[in-house]
C-alpha positions as CSV (number, residue, x, y, z in Angstrom):
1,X,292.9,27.6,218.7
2,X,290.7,24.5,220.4
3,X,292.7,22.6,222.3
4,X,290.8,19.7,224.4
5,X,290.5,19.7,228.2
6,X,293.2,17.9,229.1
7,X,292.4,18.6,233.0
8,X,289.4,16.7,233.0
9,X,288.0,18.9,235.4
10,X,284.5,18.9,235.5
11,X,283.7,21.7,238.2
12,X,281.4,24.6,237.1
13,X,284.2,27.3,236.7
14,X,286.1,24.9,234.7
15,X,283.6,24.2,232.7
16,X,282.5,27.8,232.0
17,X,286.2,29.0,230.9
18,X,285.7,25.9,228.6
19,X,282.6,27.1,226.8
20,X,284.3,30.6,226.9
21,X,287.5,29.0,225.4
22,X,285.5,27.3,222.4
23,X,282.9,30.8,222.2
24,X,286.2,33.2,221.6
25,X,287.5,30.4,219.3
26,X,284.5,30.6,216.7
27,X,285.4,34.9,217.0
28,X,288.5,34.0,215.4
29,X,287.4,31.6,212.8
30,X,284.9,34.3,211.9
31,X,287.5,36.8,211.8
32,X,289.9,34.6,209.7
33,X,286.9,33.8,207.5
34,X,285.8,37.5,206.6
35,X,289.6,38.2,206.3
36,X,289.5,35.9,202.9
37,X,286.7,38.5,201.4
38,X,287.7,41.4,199.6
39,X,287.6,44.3,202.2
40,X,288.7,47.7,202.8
41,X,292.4,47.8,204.6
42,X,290.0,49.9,207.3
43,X,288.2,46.7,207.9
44,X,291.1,44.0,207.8
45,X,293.1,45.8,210.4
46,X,289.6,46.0,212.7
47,X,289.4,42.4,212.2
48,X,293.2,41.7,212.9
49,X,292.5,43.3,216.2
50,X,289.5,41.7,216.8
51,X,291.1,38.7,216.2
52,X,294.1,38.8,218.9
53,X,291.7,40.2,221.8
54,X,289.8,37.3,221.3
55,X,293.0,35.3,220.6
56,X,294.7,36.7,224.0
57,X,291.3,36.1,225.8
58,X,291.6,32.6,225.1
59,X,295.3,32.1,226.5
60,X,294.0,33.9,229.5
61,X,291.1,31.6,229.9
62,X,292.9,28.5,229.4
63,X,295.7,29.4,231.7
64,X,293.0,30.0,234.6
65,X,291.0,26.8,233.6
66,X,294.5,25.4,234.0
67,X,295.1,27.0,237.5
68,X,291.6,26.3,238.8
69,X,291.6,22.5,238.2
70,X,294.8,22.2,240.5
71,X,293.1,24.3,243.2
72,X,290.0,22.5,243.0
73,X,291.6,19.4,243.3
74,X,293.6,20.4,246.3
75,X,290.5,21.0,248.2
76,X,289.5,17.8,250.1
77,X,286.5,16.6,249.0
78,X,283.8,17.6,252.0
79,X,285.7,21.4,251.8
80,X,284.8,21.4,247.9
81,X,280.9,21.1,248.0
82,X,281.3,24.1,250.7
83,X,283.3,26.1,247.9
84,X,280.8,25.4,245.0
């Protein structure tokens, strides 16, 4: 689910999808993790669900991280301290 930051973008938006990217991330390993315990079908299927919102969330993010770090670095530089 972690994948590194391979547009090296440093701006603040970027770098908040990030942390978002990594904070939905340990949701699913929590999710796979309670999964492996002996639970009601009730509370596997709740999980299951929890576990692809947070999964789809993630895609999301990473895809506007993505999109935002080629706008940002179409913005000339003295236009992109205005924008921040």
């Amino acid at each position: 689910m972690t994948s590194k930051n391979k547009t090296g973008c440093h701006h603040p938006i970027c770098m908040m999808a990030h942390d978002l990217v990594n904070s939905l991330s340990v949701i699913v390993g929590n999710c796979d993790l309670l999964k492996e315990f002996d639970q009601p079908a009730e509370a596997i299927d709740r999980l299951s669900r929890i576990r692809d919102t947070a999964t789809q969330m993630a895609e999301t993010l990473r895809e506007y991280q993505c999109h935002m770090a080629v706008l940002i670095r179409s913005i000339p530089p003295h236009e992109e301290k205005a924008a921040s």
